[in-house]
Structure formats: structure tokens, C-alpha cells
N, C-alpha and C positions, 0 to 999 in steps of 0.2 A: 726206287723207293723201297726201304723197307719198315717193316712194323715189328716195333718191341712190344712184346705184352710185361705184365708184370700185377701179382695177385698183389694184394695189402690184405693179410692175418690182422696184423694188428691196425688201428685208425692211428696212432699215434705217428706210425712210418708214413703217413700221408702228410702229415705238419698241422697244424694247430690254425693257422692264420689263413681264415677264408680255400682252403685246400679243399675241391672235389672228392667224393672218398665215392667209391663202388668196390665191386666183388672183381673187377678185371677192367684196369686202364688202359686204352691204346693209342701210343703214342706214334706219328708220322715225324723220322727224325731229318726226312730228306728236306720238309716246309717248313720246320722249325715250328709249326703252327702249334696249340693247346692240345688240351685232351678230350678223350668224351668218353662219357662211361657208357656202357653195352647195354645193361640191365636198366639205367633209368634210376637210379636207387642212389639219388644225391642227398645230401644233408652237408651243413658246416658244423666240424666239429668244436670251434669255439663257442658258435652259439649254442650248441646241446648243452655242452656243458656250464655254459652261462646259465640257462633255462634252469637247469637242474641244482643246480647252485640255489638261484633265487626260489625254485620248488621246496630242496629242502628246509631251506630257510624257513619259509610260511610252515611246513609240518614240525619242525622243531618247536615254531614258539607255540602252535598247537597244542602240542604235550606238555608244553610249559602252561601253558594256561590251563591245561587241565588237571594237574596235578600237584601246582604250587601255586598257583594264583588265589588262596583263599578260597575255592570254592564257591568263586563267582558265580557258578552257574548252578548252586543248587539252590532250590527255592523251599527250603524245608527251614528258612530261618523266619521262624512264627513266634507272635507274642509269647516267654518265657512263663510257661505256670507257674504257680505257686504255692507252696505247704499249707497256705490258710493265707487268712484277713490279715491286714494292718489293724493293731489294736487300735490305731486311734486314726479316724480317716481324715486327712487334711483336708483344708481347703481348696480352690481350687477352682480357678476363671479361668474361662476360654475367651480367645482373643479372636475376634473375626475381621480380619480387615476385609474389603468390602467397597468396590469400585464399579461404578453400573451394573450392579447385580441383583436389577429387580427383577428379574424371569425367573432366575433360580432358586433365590430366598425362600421362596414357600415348598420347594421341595428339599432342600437340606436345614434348615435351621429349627422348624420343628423337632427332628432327632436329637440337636445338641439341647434344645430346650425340656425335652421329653426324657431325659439321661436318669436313670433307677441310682444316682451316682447316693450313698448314703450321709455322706458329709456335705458341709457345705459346698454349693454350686451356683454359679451363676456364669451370665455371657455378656459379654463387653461386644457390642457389634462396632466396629470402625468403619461410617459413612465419610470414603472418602475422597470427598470432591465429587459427590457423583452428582449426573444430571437427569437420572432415569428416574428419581421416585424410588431412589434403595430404600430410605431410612423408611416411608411410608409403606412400601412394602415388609418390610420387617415389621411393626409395629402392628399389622395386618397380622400378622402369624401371632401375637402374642407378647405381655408385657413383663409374665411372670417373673423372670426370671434373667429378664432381659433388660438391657443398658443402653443407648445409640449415643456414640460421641461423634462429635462434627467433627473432620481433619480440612480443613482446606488447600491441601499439597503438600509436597517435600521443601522443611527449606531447605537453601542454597548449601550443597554436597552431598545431600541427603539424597537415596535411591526412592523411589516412591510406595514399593511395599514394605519397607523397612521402617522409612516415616510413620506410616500409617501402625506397622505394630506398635513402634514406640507412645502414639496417641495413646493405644489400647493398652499400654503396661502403665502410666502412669493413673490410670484408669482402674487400676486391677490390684493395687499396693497390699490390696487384702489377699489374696492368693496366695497360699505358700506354694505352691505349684500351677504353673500356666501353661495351658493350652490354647498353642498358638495351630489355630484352621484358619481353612481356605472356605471364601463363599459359596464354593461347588461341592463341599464334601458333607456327605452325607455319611453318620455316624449307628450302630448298633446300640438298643437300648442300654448294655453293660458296658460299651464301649470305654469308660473315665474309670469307670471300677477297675476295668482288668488292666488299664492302663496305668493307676496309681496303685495298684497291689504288686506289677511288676516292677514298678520305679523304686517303690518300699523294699518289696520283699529281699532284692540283692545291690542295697544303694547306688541305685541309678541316678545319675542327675538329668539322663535325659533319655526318654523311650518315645522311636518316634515308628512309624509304621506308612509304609508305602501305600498309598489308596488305591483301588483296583478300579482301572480307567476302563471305559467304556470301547467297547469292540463291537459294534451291533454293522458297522456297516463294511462293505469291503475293504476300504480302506485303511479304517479303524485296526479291522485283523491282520494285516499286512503289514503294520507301521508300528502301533502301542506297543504289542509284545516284546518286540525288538528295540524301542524307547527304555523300557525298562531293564531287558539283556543287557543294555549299552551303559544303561546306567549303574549295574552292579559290574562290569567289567572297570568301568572306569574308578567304581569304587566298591570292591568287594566288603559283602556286609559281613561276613566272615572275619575280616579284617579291622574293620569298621567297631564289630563288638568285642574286640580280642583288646583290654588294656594296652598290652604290649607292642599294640602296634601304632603306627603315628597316622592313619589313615584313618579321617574323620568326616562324617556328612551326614545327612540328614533325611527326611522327605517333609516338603513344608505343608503338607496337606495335615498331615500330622506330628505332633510334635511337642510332648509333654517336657516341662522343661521345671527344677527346682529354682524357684525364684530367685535363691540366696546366691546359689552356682552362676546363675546368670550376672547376678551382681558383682558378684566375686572376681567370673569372667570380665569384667569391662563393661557390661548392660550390652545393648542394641547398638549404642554410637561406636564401638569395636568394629562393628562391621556395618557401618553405617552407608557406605557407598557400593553395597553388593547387591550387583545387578541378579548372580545368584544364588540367594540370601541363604535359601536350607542348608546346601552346601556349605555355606558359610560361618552357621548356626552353628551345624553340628561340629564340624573343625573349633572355631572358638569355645565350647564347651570343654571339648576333649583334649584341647592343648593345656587349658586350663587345669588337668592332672584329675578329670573326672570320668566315672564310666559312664559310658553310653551304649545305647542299642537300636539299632535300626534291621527291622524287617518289611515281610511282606505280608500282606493281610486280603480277606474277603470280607471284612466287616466293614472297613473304609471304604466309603466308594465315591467315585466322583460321578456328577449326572452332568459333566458337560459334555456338550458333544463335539467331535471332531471328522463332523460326517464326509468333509470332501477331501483329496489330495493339498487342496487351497491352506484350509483351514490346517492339517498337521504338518505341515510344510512350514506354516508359521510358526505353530509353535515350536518347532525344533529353531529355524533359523533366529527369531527372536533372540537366543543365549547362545547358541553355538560356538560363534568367535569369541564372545565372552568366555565363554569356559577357556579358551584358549591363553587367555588376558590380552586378548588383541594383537598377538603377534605372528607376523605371515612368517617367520621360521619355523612357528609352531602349528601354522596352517600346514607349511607345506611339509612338516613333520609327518603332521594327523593325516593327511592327504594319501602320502607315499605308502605308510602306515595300515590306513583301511582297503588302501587296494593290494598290498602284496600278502594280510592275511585275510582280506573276503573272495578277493576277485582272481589272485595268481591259483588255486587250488584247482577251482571250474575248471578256468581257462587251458590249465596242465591236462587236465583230464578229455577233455575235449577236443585239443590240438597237440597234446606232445608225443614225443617219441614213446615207447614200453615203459622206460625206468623212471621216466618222469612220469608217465600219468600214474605211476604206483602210487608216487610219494603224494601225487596230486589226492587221490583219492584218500588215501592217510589222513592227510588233513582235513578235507572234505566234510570226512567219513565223524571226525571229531568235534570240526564246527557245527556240523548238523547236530551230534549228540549232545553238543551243550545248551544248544539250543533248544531241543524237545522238552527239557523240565518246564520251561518257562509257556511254551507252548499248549502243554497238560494243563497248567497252574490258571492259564486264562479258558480251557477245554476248549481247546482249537483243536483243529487235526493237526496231529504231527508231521504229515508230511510237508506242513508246509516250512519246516524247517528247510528245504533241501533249499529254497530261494531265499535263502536268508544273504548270498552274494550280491541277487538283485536289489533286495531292500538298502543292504549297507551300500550299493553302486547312491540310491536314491540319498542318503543321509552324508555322502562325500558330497553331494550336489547341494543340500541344503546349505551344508557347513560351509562351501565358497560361496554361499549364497548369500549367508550370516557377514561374512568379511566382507562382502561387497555392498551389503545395506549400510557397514558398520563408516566404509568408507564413503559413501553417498551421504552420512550423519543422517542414517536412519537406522541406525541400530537398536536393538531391544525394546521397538516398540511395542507396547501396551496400552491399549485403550487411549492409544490421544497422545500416549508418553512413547518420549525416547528417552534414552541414554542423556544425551544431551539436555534435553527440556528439563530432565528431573533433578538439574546442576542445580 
């Protein structure tokens, strides 16, 4: 018997396809048998380089997103001041649609009623279909100022909060401008002022402003923040307020909207079957050759709660595959998608070789920093940026979770409603 040694300088003189690679192979040419390396120091160099491939991948689009993506991730986009007053202040009804929402009522709908707004004002509340005593709770808070129309459901094609607006606009014909809220949103005294002075001031047709959701319990701070990251990545407001660009959405918590534009646009039955409507709102406005603006605020706020895992788990899965349009190539698109730029970064960093955990932490390093504005924005601790892998691991879970109700025909449920019910 005797033994060849033989060093490999370079991994490539090893071969590419599943090849043992060490600092000194030695081979028995008398048994014909394999090899074995000395030192212990195996690796396959197709998979490194697989590894590293898919590693840089996620850091490139990293930097893509940080730097051309519209500036999704800064949260500096606030209601647009203005030089002065509208000489002449329009009119102007808020639309509240309004589905078993007697617990809340007495804590948001005094603000819309209490509005310092100087022109005409008033509130169309849409009681609809509910069975909790909304309209009598409402009615409880005050009449001044205030409207209750009965909706009794969506007809046939019709989405059911979409319906319910449409109750509230034929309701509202006097409004040259409508404010379409949510029953959990709670508004600032100047609130329609600064709302309709920025809609005026740079003919806006439609200024709508993100409500600041509620974080009080663990769960809440682990999840909202990130509800919203996700939501300006999918739709940069950057983008959103830029003419030039064709990317249009909304938040339907708030949502001041020119009547006319709306008309102009196609009304409500344009987008009468949208399961989710703001998104949809704001897009039909904007296709319609109008400007829009959507940011973020602290003066909106919602008082719902979303105290358990239970409870924001639904509301994500509720829309999830909907946003998709229902389609598992664009599940497993979204899927492939959130894990090679949440979860490949960590995992490089924690398991790879030197040059991949570099590139791992690259990215890392970028997903966390886009994430901390949003994190500030709600005064969270920043660190909790650095699990923002885990959270998106938790939101790939919901989103198959969304497809899977959607195929059970229990999709988008709401209060009693599906998808399907609200045909």
C-alpha cells in the first residue's frame, strides 16, 4: 500500500459537485477506497456557493429597497402645511360606517362631532345591520351634528364596507368634500381643518392619513409596527404622493376625499367588490389623473384593541390572500419572497461560512435600519428592530393562513361576514 498526498490551493481543483475539499487529502490507491480529510475542515463547495448566491441576493435587494424604493421606510411623510386658510371653507360630511360598534362609539365619535372644523360640518353615522344597539349608542353621545342611516347589508356583489359607505354618500350629497372614518377612530380637535386646508391648499383630491394603532400590550408592539412597515413597503407613500407615479392607496381610517373627483372617478360601485377598499379608494382616485397624499399621523388614532396574538393574527389574515387576488402563484411568490429577504440574512449570519455571514449581516444590518424609524415613530425601543425576521417568520404564517381560510370559504371574515356572504 501506498499513500498519495496532494494539498488543493485552490477549492475549485477539488471539483464543484458534492467534492470533499480540506488543507491535505489522502488517498489509499492499493483499496481503491475514498478519501478523508486530516484536519476535519469539510464543506461542499457547491452549496457555499449556492448559499452565497442566495445571501447576496437578499443584501442586494436590501439596498434596493433602501435607496430606490421610494423611501418606504421613512416616516417623515406628515400632513403637508400650508401658507394660510382656504378663503372659502367647504363643506364637508364625514361618513362613518358602523357595524356592532356600540363599545367604541362613545369614545371616538364625540371627537368627529366636537371638530373646531369652521365651515359647514356634519356626520352621517352608517348603522349597518348591527345588532349591539350602535345607532342607540351613537344617539347617546349626541344629535348635534349627527345623522344615523339604517343599511341593512350589502346587495348582491357588493363588499359590505363598501355598501355601507355608499348608504353614507347618498346621504351626504351636500358635502363638497367627504370624510370617509372608521368607528374606532378617534380624531384631534383641528383634525378636518388641517385636513381640508391641505386638500385646498395644493389641489388635492384626496388626503388621507394613517391612524396610529394601538401598542399598549406585548403583542400589539411586536406586530402593529411592523403591520404598518409592511404596509408602506408594499405601498411606498413616497410613491403614493409623487403624481408621476402609478402607485396609489389609501388608509381608510382616514380619508378625505373631493366629492366631485369621486364622481368623476366612477363613485363607490368602481370599486364595489373590494374586499380592501382603502387600497382601492386611493388607486381609483389616482388612476382617475388626480393628486393624492397619504401619510402618517399621531393625531388619528384608533382605540381598538388588539390585545392577544388571536386577535392580530386576524386581523392580518382576514385580507392577506386577498391582497394577493387570491392566487397560490402569488402565495407562493409572497411566501419565497418574505423568507429569502427576512429570514436568509439571520440565518447567513448565524450558520454560514466568513463571506456569507458578511453579506448576511449587510442586510441585516439594513433591514433593521429601516425598520427603527417606524419603531421611534410608535417610541418603541429600537432594538426591537433586530426580530423583525421573527415577526415577518409570524406574518408568512398568517398569510398561508389567509389562503387557507380563503379555501375553507371562510375568507375575509368580519363581524359575521365573509367574502362569500357579502356576494
Amino acid at each position: 500500500m501506498r499513500s498519495i498526498e496532494r494539498s488543493f490551493t485552490n477549492p475549485d481543483q477539488a471539483g464543484l459537485l458534492d467534492v470533499p475539499v480540506c488543507s491535505t487529502l489522502s488517498f489509499d490507491d492499493s483499496s481503491g477506497c475514498g478519501s478523508v480529510c486530516r484536519n476535519g475542515n469539510v464543506a461542499k463547495i457547491g452549496n457555499t456557493r449556492r448559499v452565497l448566491i442566495v445571501t447576496g441576493v437578499a443584501a442586494l435587494a436590501w439596498l434596493y429597497l433602501l435607496l430606490a424604493h421610494g423611501g418606504f421606510w421613512r416616516t417623515s411623510w406628515r400632513l403637508p402645511a400650508s401658507g394660510g386658510q382656504p378663503e372659502r371653507w367647504p363643506a364637508v360630511v364625514a361618513v362613518v360606517p358602523a357595524r356592532d360598534e356600540a363599545d367604541v362609539l362613545p369614545l371616538t365619535l364625540p371627537t368627529l362631532l366636537g371638530q373646531d372644523y369652521p365651515g359647514p360640518f356634519r356626520v352621517v353615522l352608517v348603522d349597518d345591520a348591527s345588532t349591539d344597539g350602535t345607532a342607540q349608542a351613537a344617539r347617546a353621545v349626541g344629535t348635534g351634528r349627527l345623522d344615523i342611516v339604517r343599511s341593512e347589508g350589502p346587495p348582491p356583489g357588493w363588499a359590505g364596507k363598501v355598501a355601507a359607505m355608499a348608504t353614507g354618500v347618498r346621504a351626504a350629497s351636500d358635502g363638497e368634500y367627504l370624510l370617509f372614518t372608521d368607528a374606532d377612530i378617534a380624531h384631534a380637535p383641528d383634525g378636518v381643518r388641517r385636513l381640508v386646508t391641505a386638500a385646498v391648499a395644493d389641489d388635492r383630491a384626496l388626503v388621507s392619513q394613517m391612524a396610529l394603532l394601538r401598542t399598549e400590550t406585548l403583542w400589539e408592539r411586536l406586530i402593529v409596527p411592523a403591520f404598518v412597515y409592511f404596509f408602506s413597503l408594499l405601498f411606498p407613500f413616497g410613491r403614493v404622493n409623487n403624481p408621476r407615479s402609478r402607485v396609489g392607496a389609501a388608509a381608510g381610517g382616514c380619508m378625505l376625499v373631493r366629492q366631485e373627483a369621486l364622481e368623476r372617478a366612477g363613485g363607490l360601485a368602481a370599486i364595489k367588490d373590494a374586499l380592501i377598499d382603502d387600497v382601492a379608494f386611493g388607486k381609483l382616485i389616482k388612476s382617475a389623473g388626480n393628486r393624492t397624499w397619504l401619510g402618517l399621523t399621531t393625531s388619528v388614532t384608533s382605540r381598538r384593541p388588539y390585545a392577544t396574538l388571536k386577535d392580530l393574527w386576524h386581523m392580518v389574515a382576514r385580507s392577506a390572500y386577498t391582497q394577493l387576488r387570491n392566487s397560490p402563484l402569488l402565495l407562493a411568490g409572497c411566501v419565497m419572497g418574505l423568507l429569502l429577504i427576512f429570514v436568509v440574512p439571520p440565518l447567513a449570519v448565524l450558520v454560514g461560512p466568513t463571506d456569507v455571514r458578511l453579506l448576511g449581516l449587510l442586510a441585516w444590518a439594513v433591514m433593521t435600519g429601516t425598520y427603527a424609524p417606524m419603531l421611534r415613530f410608535y417610541r418603541l425601543p429600537v432594538w426591537l428592530a433586530v426580530a423583525l425576521p421573527a415577526v415577518a417568520v409570524l406574518y408568512t404564517a398568517m398569510t398561508v393562513d389567509s389562503a387557507r381560510r380563503h379555501w375553507l370559504g371562510r375568507g375575509a371574515a368580519w363581524k359575521g361576514r365573509t367574502a362569500k356572504t357579502c356576494q
